[in-house]
C-alpha positions as CSV (number, residue, x, y, z in Angstrom):
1,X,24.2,4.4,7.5
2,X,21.0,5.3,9.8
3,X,17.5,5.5,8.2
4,X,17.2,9.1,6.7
5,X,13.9,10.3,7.7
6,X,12.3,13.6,6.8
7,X,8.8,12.8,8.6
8,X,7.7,9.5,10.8
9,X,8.0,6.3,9.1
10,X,5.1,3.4,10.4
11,X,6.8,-0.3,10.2
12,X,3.5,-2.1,10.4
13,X,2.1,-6.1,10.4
14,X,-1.6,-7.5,9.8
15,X,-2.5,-10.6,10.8
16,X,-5.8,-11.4,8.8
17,X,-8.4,-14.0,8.2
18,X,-7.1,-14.6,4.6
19,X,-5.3,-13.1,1.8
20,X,-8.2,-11.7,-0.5
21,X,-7.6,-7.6,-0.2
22,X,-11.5,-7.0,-1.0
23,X,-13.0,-9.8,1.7
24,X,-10.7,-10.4,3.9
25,X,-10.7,-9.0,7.7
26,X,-7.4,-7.8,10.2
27,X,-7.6,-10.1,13.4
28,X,-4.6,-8.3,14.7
29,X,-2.3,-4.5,14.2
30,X,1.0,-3.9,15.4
31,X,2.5,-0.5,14.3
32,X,5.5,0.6,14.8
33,X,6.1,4.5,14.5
34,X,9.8,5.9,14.1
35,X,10.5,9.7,13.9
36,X,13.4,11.2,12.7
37,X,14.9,12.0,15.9
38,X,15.1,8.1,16.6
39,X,12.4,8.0,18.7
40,X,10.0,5.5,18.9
41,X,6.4,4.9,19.7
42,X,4.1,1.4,19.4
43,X,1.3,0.0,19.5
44,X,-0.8,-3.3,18.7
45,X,-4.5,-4.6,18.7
46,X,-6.4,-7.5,18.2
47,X,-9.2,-7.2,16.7
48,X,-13.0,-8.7,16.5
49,X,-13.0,-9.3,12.1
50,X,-16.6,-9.8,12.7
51,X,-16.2,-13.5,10.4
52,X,-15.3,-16.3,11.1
53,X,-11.6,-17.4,11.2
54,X,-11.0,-20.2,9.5
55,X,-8.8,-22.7,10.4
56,X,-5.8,-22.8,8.3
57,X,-5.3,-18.8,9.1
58,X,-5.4,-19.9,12.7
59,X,-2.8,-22.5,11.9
60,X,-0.6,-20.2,10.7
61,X,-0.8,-16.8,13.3
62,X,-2.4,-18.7,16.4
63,X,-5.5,-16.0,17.0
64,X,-8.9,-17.9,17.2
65,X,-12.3,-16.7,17.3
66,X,-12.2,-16.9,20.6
67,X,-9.6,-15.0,21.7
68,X,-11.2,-12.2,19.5
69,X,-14.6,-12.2,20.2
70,X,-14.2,-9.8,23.2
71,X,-12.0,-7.2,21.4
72,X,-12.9,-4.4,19.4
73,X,-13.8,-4.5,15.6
74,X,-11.4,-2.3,13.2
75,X,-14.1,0.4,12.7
76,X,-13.9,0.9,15.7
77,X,-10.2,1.3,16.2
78,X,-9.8,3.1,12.5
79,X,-9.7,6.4,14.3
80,X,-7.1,5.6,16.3
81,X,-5.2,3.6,14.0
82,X,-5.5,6.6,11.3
83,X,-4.5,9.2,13.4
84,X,-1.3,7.1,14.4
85,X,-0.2,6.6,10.5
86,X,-1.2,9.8,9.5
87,X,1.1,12.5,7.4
88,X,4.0,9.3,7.7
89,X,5.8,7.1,5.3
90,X,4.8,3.9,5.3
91,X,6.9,0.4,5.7
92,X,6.4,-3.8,6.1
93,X,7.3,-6.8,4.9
94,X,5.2,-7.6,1.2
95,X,3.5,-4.3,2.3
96,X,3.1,-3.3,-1.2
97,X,1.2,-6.5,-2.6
98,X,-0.7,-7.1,0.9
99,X,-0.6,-5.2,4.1
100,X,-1.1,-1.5,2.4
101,X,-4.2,-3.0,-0.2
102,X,-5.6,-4.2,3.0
103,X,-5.3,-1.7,5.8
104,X,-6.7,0.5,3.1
105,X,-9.9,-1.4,2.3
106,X,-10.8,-1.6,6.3
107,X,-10.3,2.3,6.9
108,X,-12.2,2.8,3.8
109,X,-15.0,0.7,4.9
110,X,-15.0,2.4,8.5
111,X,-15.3,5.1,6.1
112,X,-12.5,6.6,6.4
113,X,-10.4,8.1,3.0
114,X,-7.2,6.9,2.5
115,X,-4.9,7.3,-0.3
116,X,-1.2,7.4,-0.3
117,X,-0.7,10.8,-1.7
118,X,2.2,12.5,-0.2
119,X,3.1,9.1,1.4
120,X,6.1,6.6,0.1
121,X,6.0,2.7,0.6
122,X,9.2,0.6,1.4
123,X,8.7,-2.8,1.2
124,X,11.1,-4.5,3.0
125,X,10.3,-8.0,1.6
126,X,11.3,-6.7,-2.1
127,X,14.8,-5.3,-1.2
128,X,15.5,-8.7,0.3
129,X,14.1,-10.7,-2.3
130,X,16.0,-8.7,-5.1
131,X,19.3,-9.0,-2.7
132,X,18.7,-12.3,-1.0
133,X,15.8,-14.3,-2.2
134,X,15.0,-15.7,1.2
135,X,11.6,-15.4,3.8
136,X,11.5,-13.4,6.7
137,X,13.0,-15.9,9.3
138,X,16.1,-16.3,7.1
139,X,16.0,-12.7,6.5
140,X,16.6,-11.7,10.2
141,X,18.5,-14.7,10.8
142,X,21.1,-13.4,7.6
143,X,20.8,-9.3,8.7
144,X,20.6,-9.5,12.8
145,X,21.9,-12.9,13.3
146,X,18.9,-13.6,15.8
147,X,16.3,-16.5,15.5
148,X,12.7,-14.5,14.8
149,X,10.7,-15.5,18.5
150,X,7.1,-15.2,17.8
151,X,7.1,-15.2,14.2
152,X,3.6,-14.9,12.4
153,X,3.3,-12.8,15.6
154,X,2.2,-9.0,14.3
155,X,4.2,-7.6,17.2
156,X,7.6,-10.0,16.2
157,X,7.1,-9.6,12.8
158,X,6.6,-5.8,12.7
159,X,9.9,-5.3,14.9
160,X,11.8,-8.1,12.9
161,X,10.8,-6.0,9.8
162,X,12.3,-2.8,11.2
163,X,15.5,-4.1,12.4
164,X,16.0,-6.0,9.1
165,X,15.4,-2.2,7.2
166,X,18.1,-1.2,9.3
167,X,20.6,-3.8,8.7
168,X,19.7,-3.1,4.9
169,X,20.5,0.2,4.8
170,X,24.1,-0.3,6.8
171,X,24.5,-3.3,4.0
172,X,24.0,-2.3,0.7
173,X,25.7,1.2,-0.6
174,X,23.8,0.6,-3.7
175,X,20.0,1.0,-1.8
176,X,20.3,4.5,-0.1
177,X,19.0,5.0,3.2
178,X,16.3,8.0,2.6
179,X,13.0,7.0,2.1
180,X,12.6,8.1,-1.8
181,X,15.4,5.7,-1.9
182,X,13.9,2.7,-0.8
183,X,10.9,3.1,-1.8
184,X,12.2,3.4,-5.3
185,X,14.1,0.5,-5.0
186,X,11.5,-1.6,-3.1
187,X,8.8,-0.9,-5.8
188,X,8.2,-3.4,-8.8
189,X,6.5,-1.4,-11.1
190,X,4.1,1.6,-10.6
191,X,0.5,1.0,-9.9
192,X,-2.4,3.7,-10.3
193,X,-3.9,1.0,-7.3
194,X,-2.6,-1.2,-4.7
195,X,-3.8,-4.8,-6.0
196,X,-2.6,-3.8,-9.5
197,X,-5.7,-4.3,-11.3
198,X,-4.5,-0.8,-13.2
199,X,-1.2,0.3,-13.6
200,X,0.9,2.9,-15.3
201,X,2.7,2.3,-18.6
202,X,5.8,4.0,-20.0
203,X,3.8,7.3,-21.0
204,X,2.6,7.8,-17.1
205,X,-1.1,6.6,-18.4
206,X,-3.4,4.6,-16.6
207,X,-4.1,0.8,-17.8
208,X,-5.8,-2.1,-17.3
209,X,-3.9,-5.1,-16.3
210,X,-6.8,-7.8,-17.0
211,X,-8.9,-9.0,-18.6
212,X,-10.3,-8.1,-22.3
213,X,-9.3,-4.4,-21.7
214,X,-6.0,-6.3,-20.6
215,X,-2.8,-3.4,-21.5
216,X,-5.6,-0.6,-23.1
217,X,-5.3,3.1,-21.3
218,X,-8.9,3.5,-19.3
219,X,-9.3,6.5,-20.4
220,X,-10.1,4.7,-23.8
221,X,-12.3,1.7,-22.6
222,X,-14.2,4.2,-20.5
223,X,-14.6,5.9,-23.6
224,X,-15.5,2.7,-25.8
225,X,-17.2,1.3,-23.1
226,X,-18.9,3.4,-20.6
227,X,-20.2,0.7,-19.0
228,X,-17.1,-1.0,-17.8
229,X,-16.7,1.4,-14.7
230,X,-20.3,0.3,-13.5
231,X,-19.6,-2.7,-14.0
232,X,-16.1,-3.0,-11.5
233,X,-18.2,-0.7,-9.5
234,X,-20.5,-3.7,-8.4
235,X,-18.3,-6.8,-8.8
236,X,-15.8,-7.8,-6.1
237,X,-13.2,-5.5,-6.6
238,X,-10.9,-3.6,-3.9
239,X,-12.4,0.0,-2.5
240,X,-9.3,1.2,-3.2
241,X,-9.7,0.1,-7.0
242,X,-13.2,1.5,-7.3
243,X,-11.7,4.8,-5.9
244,X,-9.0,5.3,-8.6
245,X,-11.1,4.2,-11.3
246,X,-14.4,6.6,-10.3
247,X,-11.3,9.4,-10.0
248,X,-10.4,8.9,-13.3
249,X,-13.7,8.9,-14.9
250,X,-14.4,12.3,-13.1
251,X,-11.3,13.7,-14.0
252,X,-12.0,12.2,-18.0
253,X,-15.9,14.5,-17.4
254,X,-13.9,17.4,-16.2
255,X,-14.0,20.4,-18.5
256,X,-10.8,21.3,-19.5
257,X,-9.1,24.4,-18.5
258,X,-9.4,27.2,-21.1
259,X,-6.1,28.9,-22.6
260,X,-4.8,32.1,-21.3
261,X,-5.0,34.4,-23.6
262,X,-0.6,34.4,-24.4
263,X,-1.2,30.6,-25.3
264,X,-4.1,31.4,-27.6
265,X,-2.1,34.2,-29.1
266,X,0.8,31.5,-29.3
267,X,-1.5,28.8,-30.7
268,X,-2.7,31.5,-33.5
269,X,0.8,32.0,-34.3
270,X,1.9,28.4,-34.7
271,X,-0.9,27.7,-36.6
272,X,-0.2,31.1,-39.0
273,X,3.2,30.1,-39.0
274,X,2.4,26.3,-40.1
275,X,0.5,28.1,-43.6
């Protein structure tokens, strides 16, 4: 089976100064954006993190400071790198847990809004874990039968990544090939944000996921504990986090919609009914 695509899908890579969402900075992009007629267009930067890079990153994807100090900083490719993703599905490799979380903290900080509304995520990591349970060397060696050139490379990984989707697809029956499909079966469990700091539990309702307020709905700490959103507000949590939670809090101060008057009349008669 080929990919069944109903809008552009982005295959995408980050190479980064670290693996903390909220402080962490992208030293290097690659995107690759496939349409559903097949065609194909790409595109990767490196880019200034304005921090340092330390060391052991360097050790693993080969960009120094140096060979970034010349090149542009994300805020200033965020436009461009927006307008490329925008109204498309999005796809990597441990996207869910990493490169998403992340690529949305920088646009947010360049101040640009991002949410994944009318977007779906396949993480191409999670179907070969829960098939395989091997890394993304092995993975494209196993799929493609090639040896990944480049790896830890954003360009070579975000291609790998893409190729490996495809061999997926024509592999298992049992995975689908449309993109509801996958990104059903490449999702753990459903978060209301990308680092999982809140999540959804079996009745769709928001929770917490640490801490005191560990498994409570927010809408009840928020209500026991006003204070709790200010507080996440100015600690060192993800924009993205901070976003959801200040959404829910204004949706919680929202004044609820009044009933028409055929669900008053309908309430009335339940509740002469229930005499």
């Amino acid at each position: 089976m080929n990919l069944n695509l109903t809008k552009p899908i982005v295959f995408f890579d980050l190479e980064t100064t670290g693996v903390n969402i909220a402080t962490d900075r992208i030293v290097e992009i690659s995107i690759l954006k496939v349409f559903p007629n097949g065609n194909k267009e790409s595109k990767t930067w490196l880019v200034n993190p304005e921090i340092e890079i330390p060391q052991g990153a360097t050790d693993v994807h080969g960009i120094t400071n140096e060979k970034v100090v010349t090149e542009p900083t994300f805020k200033e490719l965020a436009g461009k790198v927006n307008e490329m993703i925008a109204g498309c599905d999005l796809a990597g490799f441990n996207s869910n847990r990493f490169d998403i979380p992340l690529l949305a903290e920088e646009l947010m900080r360049a101040g640009i809004d991002f949410d994944m509304q009318d977007r779906k995520a396949i993480d191409v990591q999670v179907i070969f874990h829960k098939k395989e349970q091997r890394t993304l060397g092995a993975g494209y060696q196993f799929y493609c039968g090639k040896e990944l050139e480049g790896a830890h490379g954003a360009e070579a990984d975000t291609n790998a990544t893409y190729e490996i989707l495809l061999a997926q697809v024509e592999k298992y029956d049992d995975i689908g090939n449309s993109v509801d499909a996958l990104s059903e079966f490449s999702t753990h469990g459903k978060r209301a944000d990308f680092a999982g700091f809140i999540l959804m539990n079996e009745e769709n309702q928001e929770i917490f996921s640490f801490g005191k307020y560990k498994g409570r709905t927010v809408e009840d700490v928020l209500t026991e504990n006003p204070g709790y959103h200010n507080w996440i507000q100015n600690a060192d949590f993800p924009l993205y986090t901070k976003k959801v939670l200040k959404q829910i809090k204004e949706r919680m101060a929202a004044p609820k919609e009044t009933l028409s008057d055929e669900d008053k009349l309908k309430a009335l008669q339940q509740k002469f009914n229930l005499r």
